[in-house]
C-alpha positions in Angstrom: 79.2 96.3 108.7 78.9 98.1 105.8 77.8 95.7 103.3 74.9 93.3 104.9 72.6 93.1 101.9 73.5 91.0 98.8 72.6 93.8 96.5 75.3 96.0 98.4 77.6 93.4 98.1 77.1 92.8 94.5 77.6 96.3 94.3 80.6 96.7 96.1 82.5 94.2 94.1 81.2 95.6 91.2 82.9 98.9 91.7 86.0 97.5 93.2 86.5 95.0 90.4 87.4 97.6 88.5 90.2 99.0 90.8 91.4 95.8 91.1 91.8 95.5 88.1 94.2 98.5 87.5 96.3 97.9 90.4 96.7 94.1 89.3 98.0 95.8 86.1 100.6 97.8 87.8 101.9 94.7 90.2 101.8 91.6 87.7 104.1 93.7 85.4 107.1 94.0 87.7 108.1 90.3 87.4 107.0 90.0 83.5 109.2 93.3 82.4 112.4 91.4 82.1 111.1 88.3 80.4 109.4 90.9 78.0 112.6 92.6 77.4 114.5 89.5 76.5 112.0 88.5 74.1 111.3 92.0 72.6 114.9 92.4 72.8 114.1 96.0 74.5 116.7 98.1 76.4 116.4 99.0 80.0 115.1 102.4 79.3 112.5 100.8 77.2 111.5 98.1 79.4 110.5 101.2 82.0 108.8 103.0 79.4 107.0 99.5 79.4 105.5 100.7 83.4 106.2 104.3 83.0 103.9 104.5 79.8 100.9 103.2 81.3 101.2 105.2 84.7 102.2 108.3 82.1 98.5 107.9 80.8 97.0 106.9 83.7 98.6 109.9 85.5 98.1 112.8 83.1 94.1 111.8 82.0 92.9 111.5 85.9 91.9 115.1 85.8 90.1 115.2 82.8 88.5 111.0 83.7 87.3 113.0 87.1 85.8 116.1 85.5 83.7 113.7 82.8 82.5 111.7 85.5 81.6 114.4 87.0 79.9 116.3 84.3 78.5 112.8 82.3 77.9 110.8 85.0 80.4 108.7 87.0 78.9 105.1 86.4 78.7 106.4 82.6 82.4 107.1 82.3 83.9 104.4 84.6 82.1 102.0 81.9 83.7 103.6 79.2 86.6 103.1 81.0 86.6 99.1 81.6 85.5 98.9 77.8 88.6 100.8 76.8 91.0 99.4 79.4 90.0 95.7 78.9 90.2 96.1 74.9 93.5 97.5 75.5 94.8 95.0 77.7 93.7 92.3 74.4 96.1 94.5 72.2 99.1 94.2 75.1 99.1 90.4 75.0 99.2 90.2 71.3 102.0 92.7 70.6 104.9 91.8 68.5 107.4 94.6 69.0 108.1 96.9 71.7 106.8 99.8 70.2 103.6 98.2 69.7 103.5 96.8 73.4 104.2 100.6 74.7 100.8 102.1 72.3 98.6 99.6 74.2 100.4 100.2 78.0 99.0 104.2 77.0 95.4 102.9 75.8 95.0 100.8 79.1 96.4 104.4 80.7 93.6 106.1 79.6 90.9 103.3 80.5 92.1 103.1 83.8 92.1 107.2 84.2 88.5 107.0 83.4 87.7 103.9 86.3 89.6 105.0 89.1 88.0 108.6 89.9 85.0 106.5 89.0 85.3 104.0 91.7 85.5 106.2 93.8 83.1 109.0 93.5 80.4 105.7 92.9 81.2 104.4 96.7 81.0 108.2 97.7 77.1 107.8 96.0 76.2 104.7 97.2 77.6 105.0 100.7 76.6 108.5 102.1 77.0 107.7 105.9 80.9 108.7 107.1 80.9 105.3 109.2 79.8 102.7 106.1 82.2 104.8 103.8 85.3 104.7 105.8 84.2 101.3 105.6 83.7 100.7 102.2 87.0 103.2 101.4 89.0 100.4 103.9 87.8 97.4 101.2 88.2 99.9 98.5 91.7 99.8 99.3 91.8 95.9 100.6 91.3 95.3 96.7 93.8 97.4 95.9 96.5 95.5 98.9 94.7 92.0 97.3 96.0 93.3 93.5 99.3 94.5 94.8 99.7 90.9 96.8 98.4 88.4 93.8 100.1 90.6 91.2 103.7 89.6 91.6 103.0 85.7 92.6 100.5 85.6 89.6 103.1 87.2 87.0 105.9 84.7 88.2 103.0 82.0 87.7 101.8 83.3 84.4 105.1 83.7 83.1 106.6 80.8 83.9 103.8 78.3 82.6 101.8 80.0 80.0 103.9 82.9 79.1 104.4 86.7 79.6 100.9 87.3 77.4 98.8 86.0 79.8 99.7 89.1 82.3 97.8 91.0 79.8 95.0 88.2 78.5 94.2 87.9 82.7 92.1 91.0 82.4 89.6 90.4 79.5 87.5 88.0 82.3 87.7 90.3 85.1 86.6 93.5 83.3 84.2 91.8 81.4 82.6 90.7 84.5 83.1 94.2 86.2 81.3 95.6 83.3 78.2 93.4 83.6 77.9 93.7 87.6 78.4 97.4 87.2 75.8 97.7 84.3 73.3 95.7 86.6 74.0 96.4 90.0 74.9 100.2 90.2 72.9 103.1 90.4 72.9 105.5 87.6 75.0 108.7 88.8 73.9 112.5 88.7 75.3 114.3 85.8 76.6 118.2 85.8 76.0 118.5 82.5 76.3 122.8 82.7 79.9 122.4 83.5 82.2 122.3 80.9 85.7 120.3 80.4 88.8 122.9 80.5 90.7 121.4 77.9 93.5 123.7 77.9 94.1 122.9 81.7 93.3 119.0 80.7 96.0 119.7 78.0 98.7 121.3 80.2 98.2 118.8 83.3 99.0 115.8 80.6 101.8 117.7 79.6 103.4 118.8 82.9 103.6 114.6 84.0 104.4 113.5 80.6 107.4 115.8 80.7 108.4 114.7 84.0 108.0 110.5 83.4 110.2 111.0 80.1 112.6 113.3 82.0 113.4 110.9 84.7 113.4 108.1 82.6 115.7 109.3 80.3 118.2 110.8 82.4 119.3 107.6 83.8 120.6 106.7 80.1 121.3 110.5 78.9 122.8 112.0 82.1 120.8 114.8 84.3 123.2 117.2 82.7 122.0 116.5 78.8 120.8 119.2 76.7 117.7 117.7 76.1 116.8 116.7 79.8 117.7 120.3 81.1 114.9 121.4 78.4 112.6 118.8 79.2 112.7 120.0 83.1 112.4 123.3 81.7 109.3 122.7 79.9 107.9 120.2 82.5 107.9 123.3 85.1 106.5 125.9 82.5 103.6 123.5 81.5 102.8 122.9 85.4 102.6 127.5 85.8 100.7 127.3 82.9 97.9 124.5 84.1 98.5 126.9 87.3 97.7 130.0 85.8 94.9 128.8 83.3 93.6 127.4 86.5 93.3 130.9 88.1 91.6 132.1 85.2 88.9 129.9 83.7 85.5 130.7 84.6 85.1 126.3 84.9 88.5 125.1 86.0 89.6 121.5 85.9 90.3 121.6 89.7 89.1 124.3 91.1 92.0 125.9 93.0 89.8 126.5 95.9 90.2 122.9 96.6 93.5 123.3 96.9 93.2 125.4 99.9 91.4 122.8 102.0 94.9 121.6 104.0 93.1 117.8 104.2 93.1 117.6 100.7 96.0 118.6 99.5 98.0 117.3 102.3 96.5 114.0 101.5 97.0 114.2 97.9 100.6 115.0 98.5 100.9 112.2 101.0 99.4 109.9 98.5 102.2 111.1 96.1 105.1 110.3 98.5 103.8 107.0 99.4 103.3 105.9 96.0 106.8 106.8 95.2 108.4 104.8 97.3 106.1 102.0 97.6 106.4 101.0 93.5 109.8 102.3 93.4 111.2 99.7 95.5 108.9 97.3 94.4 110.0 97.7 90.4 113.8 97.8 92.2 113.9 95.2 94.1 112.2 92.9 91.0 115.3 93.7 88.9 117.4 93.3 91.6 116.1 89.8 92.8 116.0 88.6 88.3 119.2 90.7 87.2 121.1 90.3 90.4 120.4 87.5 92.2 119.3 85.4 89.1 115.9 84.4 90.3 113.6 83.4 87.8 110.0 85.5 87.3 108.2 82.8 89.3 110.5 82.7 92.2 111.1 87.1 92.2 107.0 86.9 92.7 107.6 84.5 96.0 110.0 87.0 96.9 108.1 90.0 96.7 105.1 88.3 98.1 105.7 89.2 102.1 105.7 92.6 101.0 102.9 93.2 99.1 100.9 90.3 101.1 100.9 92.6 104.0 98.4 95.7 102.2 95.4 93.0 102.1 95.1 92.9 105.7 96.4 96.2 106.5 93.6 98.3 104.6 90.9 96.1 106.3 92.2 96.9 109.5 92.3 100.9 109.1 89.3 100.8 108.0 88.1 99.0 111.3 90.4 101.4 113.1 89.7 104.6 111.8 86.3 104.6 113.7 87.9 104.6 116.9 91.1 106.6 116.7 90.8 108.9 113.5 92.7 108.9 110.6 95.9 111.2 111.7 97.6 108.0 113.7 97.1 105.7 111.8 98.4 108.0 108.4 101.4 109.0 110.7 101.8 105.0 112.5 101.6 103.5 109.3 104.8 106.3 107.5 107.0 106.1 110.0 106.7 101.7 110.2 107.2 102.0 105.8 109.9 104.5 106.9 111.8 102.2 109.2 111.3 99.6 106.3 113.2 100.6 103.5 115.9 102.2 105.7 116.3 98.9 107.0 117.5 97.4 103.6 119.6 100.3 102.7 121.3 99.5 105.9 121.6 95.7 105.2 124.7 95.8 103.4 125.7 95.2 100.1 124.9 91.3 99.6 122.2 90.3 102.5 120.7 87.8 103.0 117.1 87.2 101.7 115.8 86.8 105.1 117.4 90.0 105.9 115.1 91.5 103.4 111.8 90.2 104.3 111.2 92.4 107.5 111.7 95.9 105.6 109.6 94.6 102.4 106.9 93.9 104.8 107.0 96.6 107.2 106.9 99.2 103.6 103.8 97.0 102.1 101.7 97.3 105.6 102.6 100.8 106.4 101.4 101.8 102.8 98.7 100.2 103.1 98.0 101.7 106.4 98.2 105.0 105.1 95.8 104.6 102.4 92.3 104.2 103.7 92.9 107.4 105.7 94.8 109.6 103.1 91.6 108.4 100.6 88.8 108.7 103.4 90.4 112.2 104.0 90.8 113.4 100.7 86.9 112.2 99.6 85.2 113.9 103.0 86.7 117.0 102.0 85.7 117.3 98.5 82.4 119.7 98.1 79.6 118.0 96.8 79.3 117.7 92.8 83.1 117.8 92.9 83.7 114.1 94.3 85.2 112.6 90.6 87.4 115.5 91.0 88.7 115.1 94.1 89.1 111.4 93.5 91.1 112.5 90.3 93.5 115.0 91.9 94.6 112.4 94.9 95.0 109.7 92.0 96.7 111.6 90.0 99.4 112.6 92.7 100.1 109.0 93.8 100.4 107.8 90.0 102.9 111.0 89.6 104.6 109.4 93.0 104.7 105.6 91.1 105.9 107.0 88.3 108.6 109.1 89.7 109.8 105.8 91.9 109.5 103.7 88.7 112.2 106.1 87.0 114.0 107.5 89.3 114.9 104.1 90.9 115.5 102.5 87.1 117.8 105.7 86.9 119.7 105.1 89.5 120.4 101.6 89.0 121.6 102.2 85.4 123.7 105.5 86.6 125.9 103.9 89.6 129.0 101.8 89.3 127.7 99.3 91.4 123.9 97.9 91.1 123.7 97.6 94.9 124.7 101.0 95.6 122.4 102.3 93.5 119.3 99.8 94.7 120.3 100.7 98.4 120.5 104.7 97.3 116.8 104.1 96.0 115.4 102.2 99.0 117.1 105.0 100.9 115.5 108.2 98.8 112.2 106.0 99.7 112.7 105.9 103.5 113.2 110.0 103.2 110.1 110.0 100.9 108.2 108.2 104.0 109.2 110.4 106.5 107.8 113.5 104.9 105.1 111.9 104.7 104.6 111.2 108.0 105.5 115.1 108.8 102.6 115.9 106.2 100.1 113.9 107.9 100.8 115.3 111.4 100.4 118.4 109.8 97.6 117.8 107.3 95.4 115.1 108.8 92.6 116.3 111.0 92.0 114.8 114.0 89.1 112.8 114.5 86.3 115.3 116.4 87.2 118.2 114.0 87.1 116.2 110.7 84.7 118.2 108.1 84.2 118.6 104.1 84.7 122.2 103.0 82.0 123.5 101.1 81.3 126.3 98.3 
């Protein structure tokens, strides 16, 4: 067992705190959206610029949260990063407009683009051996399944009793507390202080998901033939060549495209991006659908989502036990193909199922995510180079947060371009049973096998 002194324990939850704490942010939202809308008398496009403009932040500053961690220190900067992300989370709960409420979803953005390659590059440190860190990475991502579960229950609760605020106010304890442990508990990291930030790549990587979060958010309300979403597109792929090219050029690159040739990695980081996709896009769908469609109320959507997300608590845990014994690849590949089956399931339910109908493919998509995530992490982190961990970390975060992101959009998109709401709720859950399969295609082809798992080096 990986964590057998109380030290290490303390230490653990310390780090994970944090992570928690940014995934509960991205779950407890989903059943609070529509109350907030009603009150801030927001449109639909605004009520996904609501989640889209956190993950926007969150999404475009990995990068540059993994290369200060890197260069100042990773305990240093994930610090900064609960300071900034709990403040932020203060200024959410007390917004009075909608414009307001969408500044502070971008400040909490950036705090939580500084904890998550944080979290974990500091579990890479204090857990060096590959058996107590597949471990670790397996409760790493139990937090995250524990966050995703509470999330939606916890909103409904919130809302319902003390009001949509309290989604917000929930995180001034824990990240005070997370600050504190971390402050106490955790080692100081090594700093590379001789390797400077690439802000013009920093700059064009903000750009390039920026771009394509406001592209697929507004197109469901503008039309993917607009004028200004054909330039958008336009500039969203120029602003990706040119992070490419500066990339290929700069003597201290943001992410060294070397990296890039490791097929672990970026297989993992794309697999991380496909995953997330579908995961939180049918997670933000089917919470519409269950308020807007069927009526339910925030508390009783949070019930209703619970079986699906209830299922990644127990499914990172046992990966991580797994792992040890079978590799990574099959249980990447087992757990894509069961999230797969899943959503295809309720595209092929019909157009008015029954809820029970529902509760197999919500569960089978929350554990086969869930499934997938120790190994695609555990991949991803073993083959990162030393002094390039926060990096690493960064690039596969900043691929799934694309990957929520794009689900968040493209499935509010859908559901505002289609005559008929269930059409366009069965067409996302669909698009996310495709997005699954590739997945599991990727990590047949990207995942190495157990006995010929290394890190690339130089």
């Amino acid at each position: 067992m990986v964590v057998t002194r109380p030290r290490s324990v303390v230490r653990l939850l310390a780090v994970c705190a944090g992570y928690f704490m940014v995934i509960l942010d991205v779950t407890i939202i989903n059943v609070a959206v529509p109350v907030v809308g009603r009150e801030l008398s927001a449109s639909l496009t605004e009520i996904q610029w609501i989640t889209d403009g956190y993950t926007l932040a969150f999404a475009g500053l990995l990068l540059t949260g993994g290369a200060l961690g890197d260069r100042l220190g990773n305990r240093r900067i994930f610090c900064t990063g609960v300071v900034v992300f709990t403040a932020a989370s203060a200024g959410c709960g007390l917004a009075q407009h909608t414009g307001t409420l969408v500044a502070a979803r971008l400040l909490e953005g950036v705090g939580a683009a500084l904890i998550v390659p944080g979290s974990l590059a500091l579990l890479q440190q204090a857990y060096p051996s590959p058996a107590e860190r597949s471990r670790a990475f397996g409760l790493w991502g139990a937090m995250a399944g524990i966050a995703a579960s509470a999330g939606p229950l916890l909103g409904g609760v919130l809302v319902t009793t003390v009001g949509w605020r309290w989604v917000f106010f929930i995180n001034l304890p824990i990240g005070c507390a997370c600050l504190l442990l971390t402050l106490r508990h955790v080692t100081p990291s090594p700093r590379h202080a001789g390797r400077s930030l690439d802000w013009p790549a920093q700059g064009a990587i903000f750009a390039t998901v920026a771009l394509l979060t406001a592209v697929l958010n507004e197109a469901g309300r503008r039309g993917w033939a607009d004028p200004l979403i054909l330039v958008g597109a336009g500039l969203c792929v120029l602003a990706a060549a040119l992070f490419v090219l500066r990339e290929h050029l700069a003597r201290t690159p943001a992410l060294p495209l070397r990296l890039l040739r490791s097929r672990a990695l970026s297989g993992a980081a794309v697999i991380g991006l496909l995953f997330n996709f579908a995961f939180y896009g049918m997670i933000f769908t089917a919470s519409l659908y269950f308020q807007q469609h069927r009526g339910l109320s925030a508390l009783r959507t949070g019930l209703a989502l619970f079986p699906a997300v209830a299922m990644t608590m127990f499914a990172s845990v046992l990966s991580g036990r797994l792992a040890r014994r079978t590799g990574h690849r099959p249980l990447v590949l087992s757990g894509m193909l069961l999230a797969a089956a899943g959503l295809a399931g309720w595209a092929a339910a019909g157009t008015d199922p029954g809820y029970p109908l529902l509760v197999a493919p919500m569960m089978a998509a929350g554990f086969g995510t869930s499934f997938a995530l120790t190994g695609s992490t555990t991949t991803v982190m073993t083959a990162a180079p030393e002094g390039f961990s926060g990096t690493a970390s960064a690039l596969f975060n900043t691929t799934r947060q694309v990957g929520s992101a794009a689900g968040v959009a493209l499935g509010g998109s859908l559901l505002v371009t289609t005559a008929d709401f269930t059409v366009g709720l069965r067409t996302s859950m669909a698009i996310g049973a495709l997005a699954y399969l590739a997945a599991a295609a990727l990590a047949l082809a990207c995942i190495p096998p157990k006995e010929t798992h290394r890190s690339i080096t130089g």
